[in-house]
N, C-alpha and C positions, 0 to 999 in steps of 0.2 A: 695333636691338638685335642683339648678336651670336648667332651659334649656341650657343653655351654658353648664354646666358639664354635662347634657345627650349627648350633640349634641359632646363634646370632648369623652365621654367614648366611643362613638359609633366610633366615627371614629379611636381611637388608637386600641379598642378591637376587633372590628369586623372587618375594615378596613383595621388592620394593619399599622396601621401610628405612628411613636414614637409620645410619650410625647412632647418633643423637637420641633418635625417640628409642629406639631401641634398650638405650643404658638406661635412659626414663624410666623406661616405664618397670625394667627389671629391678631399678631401685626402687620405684613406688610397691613393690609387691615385695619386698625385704621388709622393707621398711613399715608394711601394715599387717606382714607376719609377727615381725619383732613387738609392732605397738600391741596385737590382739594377745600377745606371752607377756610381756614385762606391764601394759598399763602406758606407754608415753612412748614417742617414740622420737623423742626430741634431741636424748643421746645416743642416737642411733647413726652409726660412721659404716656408708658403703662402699666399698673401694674396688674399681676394675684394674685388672693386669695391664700391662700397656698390649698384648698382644692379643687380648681379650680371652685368653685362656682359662681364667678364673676370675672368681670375686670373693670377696670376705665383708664380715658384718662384725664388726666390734661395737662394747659399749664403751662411748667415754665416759669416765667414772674421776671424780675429783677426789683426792688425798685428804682426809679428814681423821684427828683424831677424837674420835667418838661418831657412830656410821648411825644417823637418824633414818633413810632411806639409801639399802643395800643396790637399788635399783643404778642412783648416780652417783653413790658415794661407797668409798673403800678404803678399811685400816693404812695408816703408816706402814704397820708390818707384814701386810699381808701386799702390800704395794711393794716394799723393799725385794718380796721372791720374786717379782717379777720385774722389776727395773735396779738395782743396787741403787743408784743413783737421784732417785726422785727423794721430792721432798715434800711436806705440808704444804698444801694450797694449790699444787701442780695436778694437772691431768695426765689420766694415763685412760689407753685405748686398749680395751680386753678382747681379743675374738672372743668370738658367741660361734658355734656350729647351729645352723640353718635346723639340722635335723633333730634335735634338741626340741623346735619349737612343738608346741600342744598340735595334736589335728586339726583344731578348727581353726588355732590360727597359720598352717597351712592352705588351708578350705579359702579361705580370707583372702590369703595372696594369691591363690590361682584365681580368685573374681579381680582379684585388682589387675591381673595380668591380663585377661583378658579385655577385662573394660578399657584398660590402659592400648593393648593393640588396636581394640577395636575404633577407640575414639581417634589414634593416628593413622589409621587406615582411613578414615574419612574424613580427615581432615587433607591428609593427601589428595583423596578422589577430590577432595572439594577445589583446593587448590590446580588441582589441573586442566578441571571441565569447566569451571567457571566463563573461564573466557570462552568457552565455546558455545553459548548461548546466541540462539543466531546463525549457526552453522549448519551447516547437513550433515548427516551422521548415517553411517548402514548397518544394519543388523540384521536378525533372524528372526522368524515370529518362534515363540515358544508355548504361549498356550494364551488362553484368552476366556474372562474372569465378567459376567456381568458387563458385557459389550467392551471390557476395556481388554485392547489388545499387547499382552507383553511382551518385550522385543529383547531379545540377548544381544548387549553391545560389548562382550568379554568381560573387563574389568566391573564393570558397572552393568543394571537392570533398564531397562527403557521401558516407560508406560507410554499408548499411543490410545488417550481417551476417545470414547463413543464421539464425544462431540467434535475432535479435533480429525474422525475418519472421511474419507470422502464414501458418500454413501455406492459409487459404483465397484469398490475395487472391495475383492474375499480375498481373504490369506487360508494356508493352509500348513501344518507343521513346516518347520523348517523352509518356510518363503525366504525370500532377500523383502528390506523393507528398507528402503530411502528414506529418510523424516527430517523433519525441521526442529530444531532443541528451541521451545519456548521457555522452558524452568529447567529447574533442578532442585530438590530438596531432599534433605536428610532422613533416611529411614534406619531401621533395628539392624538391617544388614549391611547399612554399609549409604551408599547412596542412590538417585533415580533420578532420571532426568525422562521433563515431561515431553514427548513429541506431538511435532501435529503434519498430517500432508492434507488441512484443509486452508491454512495459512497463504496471504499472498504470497509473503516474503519467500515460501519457498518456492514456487514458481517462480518467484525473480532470483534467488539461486542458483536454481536449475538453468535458468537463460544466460544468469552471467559464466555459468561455465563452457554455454556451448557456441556465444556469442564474445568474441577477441575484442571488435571494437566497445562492448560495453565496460571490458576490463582495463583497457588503456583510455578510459572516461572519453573515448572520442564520440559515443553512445550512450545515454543516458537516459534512466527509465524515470520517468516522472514520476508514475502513478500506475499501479493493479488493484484493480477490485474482480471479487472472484466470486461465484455460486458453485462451490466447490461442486465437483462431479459434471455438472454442467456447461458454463461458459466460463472465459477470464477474458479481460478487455484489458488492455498493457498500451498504455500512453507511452510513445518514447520521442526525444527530441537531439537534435545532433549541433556540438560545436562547430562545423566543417558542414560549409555550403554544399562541397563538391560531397557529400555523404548521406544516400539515404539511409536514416536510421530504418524507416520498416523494412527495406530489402535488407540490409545487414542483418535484424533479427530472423527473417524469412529463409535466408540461405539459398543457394542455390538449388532452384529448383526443389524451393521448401524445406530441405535436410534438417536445417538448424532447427527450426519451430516442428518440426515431424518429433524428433528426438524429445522435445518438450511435452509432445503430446500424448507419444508412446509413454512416458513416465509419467502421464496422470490418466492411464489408462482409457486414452479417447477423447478427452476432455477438450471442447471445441474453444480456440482462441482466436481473439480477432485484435491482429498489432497495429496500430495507426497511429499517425501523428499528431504529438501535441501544437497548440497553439495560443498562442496568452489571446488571441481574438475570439469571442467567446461564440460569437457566430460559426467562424469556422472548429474553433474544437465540437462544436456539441455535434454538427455535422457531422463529425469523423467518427465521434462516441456514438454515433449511433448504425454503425456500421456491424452487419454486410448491409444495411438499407440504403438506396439511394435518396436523400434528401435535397427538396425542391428548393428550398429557401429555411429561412430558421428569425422568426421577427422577437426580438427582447420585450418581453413586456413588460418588466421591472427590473431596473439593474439594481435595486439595493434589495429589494428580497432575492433576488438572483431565480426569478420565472422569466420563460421563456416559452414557446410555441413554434416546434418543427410543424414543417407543411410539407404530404408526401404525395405521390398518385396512388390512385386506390390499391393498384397492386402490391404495395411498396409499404404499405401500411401495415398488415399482421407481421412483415417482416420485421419494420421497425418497432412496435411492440416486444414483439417474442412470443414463445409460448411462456403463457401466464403473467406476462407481461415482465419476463427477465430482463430482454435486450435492452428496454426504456427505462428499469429499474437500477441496472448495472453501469449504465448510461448517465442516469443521475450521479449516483455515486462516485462516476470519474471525474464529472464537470464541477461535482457540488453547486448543481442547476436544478431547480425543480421544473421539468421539461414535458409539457405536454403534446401528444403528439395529433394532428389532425388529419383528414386529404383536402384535396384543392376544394372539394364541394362543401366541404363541415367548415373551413375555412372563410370560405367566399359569405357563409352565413353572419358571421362573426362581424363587429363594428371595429376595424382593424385603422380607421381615420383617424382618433385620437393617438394610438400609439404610434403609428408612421410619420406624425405632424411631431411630434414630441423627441422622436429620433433624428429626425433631420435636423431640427433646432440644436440637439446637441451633438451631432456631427459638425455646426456650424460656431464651433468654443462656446455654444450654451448661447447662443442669441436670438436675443426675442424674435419670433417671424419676422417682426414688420422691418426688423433693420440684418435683416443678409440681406445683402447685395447678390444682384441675382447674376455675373460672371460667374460667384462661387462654385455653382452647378449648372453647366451648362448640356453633359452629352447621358444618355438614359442609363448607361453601364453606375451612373453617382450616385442614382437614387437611389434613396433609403429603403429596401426590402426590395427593390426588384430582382426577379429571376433572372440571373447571369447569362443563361443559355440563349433567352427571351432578347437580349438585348444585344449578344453576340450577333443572333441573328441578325436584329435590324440592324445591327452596324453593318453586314455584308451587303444590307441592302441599300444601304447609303441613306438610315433614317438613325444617326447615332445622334443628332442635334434634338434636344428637346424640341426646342421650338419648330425645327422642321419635323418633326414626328408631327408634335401638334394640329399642325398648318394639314399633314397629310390625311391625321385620322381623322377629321371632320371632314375632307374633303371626299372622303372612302376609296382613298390611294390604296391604301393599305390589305383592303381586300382581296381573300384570294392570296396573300402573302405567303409564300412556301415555306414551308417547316414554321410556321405561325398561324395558329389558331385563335377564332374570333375572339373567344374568352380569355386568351393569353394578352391579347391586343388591349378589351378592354380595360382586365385589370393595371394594366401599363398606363392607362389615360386615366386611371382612376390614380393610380402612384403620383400622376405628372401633376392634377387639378388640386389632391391635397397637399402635395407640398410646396408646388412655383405658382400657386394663382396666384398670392400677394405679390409677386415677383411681376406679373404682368402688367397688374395693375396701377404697380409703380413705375412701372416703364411708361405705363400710357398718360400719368401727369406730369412724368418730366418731359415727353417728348411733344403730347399736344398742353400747351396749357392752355388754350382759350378754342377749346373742339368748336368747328363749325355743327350750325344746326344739322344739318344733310347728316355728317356721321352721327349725331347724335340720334338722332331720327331711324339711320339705319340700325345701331345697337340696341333700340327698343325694338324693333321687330326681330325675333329670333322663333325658331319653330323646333320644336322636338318631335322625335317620333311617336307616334301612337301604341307603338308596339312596347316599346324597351324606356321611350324614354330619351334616347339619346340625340346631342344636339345634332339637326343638317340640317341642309340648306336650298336654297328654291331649284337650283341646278343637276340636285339628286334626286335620281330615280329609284335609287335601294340604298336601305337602311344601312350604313357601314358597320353597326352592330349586330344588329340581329338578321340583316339580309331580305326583311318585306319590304316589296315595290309599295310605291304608291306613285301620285301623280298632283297635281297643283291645279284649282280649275278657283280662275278668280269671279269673287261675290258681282252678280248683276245689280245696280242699283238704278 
């Protein structure tokens, strides 16, 4: 076999270069020798061996008797030494020897050869990496250029820009280097594709390979937003009631989220569950914090106000305010965060009255009907825990709550605090007073004097403010005695 069919095996088999571009590109570099010698290269005929052993370069040259340009045209007789048989007006095909040609149009065809490899070399690379935009990818670190770090992925160059690093992880010669393929584009040598390891998407990568039920979509990740090097928060939510998705990404005894963590070198994750109820996500988005309650204060700008115990509070922020920042960005909430006492400051009446009306299909106060709500776990913004409680205590009926916390039953109520109580009677008067009120003209409609008489005398406390009555010796809010001594007249 000749040289040319070594030098073609090599470059289709070991190179990777089709059949095809191959012959291309070796006829473009004949064929722009030929043009750079003769002027045109338009009768220029290249022809492979079937075996690919050889090739030839003829000129067709058309039979003319009288030769105005020797280039395409050639005598009758001097056509006859070469064919007996041709005639005026007929083509005939002359080999040309390759080595014949001038030097520089030698020079010519080894640029064409080259350009010619090199432009199907990356046309290939391009073709194959293409669809792997999106992928993970491993490589080597190889040296590192004005913060941008180069990655050797064999065939191909990998850049892993300054901006796309995560700022706690150093490479050093020859690291391993996981990355996520955002680009790709064409350079002098061939091609590059861009990496980044500050991307969500490759932390959710990374979890779908270490998480089965994410792969068999029994697991589903909603939503990551990430402060690369720092925290990522990973909403995920499951098809299959009998399936938690946080424990399936968690593993046993953490394994699966370890392995996640180890590959971003520390990087603190916190996985919880989605929820289309915007109460309970934001709750969850703002986890490790334990949050008290969470009141909406606008659902078309999408604000909102967590409410946490003091302790609970720099957690729920973060350092520098990450946690409630990365939190936002999950819910796409603008979420402010407060504690019970910043809270309690707050005129929180109008938004609680506003909520209820539209927990109630958007109806005006004065017409729900007041069965609609009737036990304290319904109402709008109360603490769950707050009203667990009184349900064990057998005050889950509003109205008997009611009836009890003026009476100052409630006093002294274990694992319920004065302040938890009030704000509860504060929940109860803004959203069911109309509700009482309508109760008391359907039921009395023509009030005798006596009750009428008795609902003008009412007495509040001195201390706080709050209503009691002639029978009480301490305030059921605030807890100051007093005593009742009637006017001498």
């Amino acid at each position: 076999m000749s040289e040319m069919a070594d030098a073609i095996r090599e470059l289709t088999q070991e190179k990777g270069f089709s059949l095809d571009s191959v012959k291309q590109t070796i006829e473009n570099t004949l064929r722009a020798a030929y043009k750079r010698t003769f002027g045109t290269a338009d009768n220029c005929i290249v022809t492979f061996a079937d075996d690919m052993s050889d090739v030839t370069v003829a000129s067709r040259k058309t039979i003319v008797d009288g030769v105005y340009d020797p280039v395409t045209e050639i005598e009758l007789e001097d056509a006859l030494k070469l064919s007996p048989e041709c005639e005026l007006g007929d083509e005939i095909d002359i080999v040309v020897d390759p080595k014949t040609f001038d030097r520089s149009a030698v020079s010519v065809g080894k640029q064409e050869t080259h350009k010619g490899l090199n432009e199907s070399f990356k046309d290939k690379l391009y073709n194959e990496y293409k669809d792997k935009v999106g992928e993970i990818i491993i490589g080597y670190f190889q040296r590192e250029y004005n913060g941008n770090i180069y990655v050797d992925l064999g065939k191909v160059e990998g850049v892993l820009p300054k901006k796309y690093q995560s700022p706690r992880e150093v490479y050093n010669k020859n690291d391993r280097i996981k990355a996520f393929i955002v680009d790709l584009k064409r350079i002098s040598s061939g091609l590059q594709l861009v990496l980044s390891r500050s991307d969500p998407k490759f932390v959710q990568s990374i979890l779908e390979l270490e998480v089965p039920e994410i792969q068999d979509k029994t697991v589903e990740i909603k939503k990551i937003v990430r402060d690369a090097g720092y925290r990522t928060k990973i909403a995920v939510s499951t098809t299959k009631e009998d399936v938690d998705p946080v424990g399936s990404c968690v593993g046993p005894k953490g394994m699966r989220i370890q392995n996640v963590i180890r590959e971003l070198e520390g990087e603190k994750i916190d996985v919880l569950r989605y929820s289309d109820d915007p109460v309970v996500f934001i709750k969850n988005a703002l986890s490790p914090a334990e949050v008290n309650r969470v009141v909406i204060l606008d659902d078309e700008k999408k604000t909102a106000l967590a409410i946490v115990n003091d302790e609970q509070f720099s957690v729920a922020i973060g350092k520098n305010g990450q946690n409630v920042r990365l939190a936002n960005r999950l819910c796409d909430w603008s979420i402010d965060v407060k504690t019970e006492e910043q809270a309690a400051e707050m005129d929180l009446t109008e938004i609680t009255t506003r909520r209820a009306q539209e927990l109630f299909n958007n109806a005006p106060a004065a017409q729900v009907e007041p069965e609609e709500i009737s036990v304290i776990a319904d109402l709008p913004g109360v603490n769950q825990e707050v009203a667990a409680k009184l349900k064990d205590a057998g005050y889950e009926d509003i109205e008997k709550f009611a009836v009890a916390y003026e009476n100052g039953e409630l006093t002294g109520l274990e694992g319920v605090s004065a302040e938890e109580l009030e704000e509860v009677s504060k929940i109860v008067h803004n959203t069911v007073e109309f509700v009482e009120e309508e109760e008391e003209e359907n039921s009395e409609a023509a009030p005798s004097e006596e009750n009428t008489a008795e609902e003008e005398e009412e007495y509040f406390c001195p201390e706080c403010g709050a209503k009691i009555t002639l029978d009480m010796t301490r305030c059921p809010s605030c807890g100051v005695e007093f005593e009742f001594e009637e006017d001498e007249e």
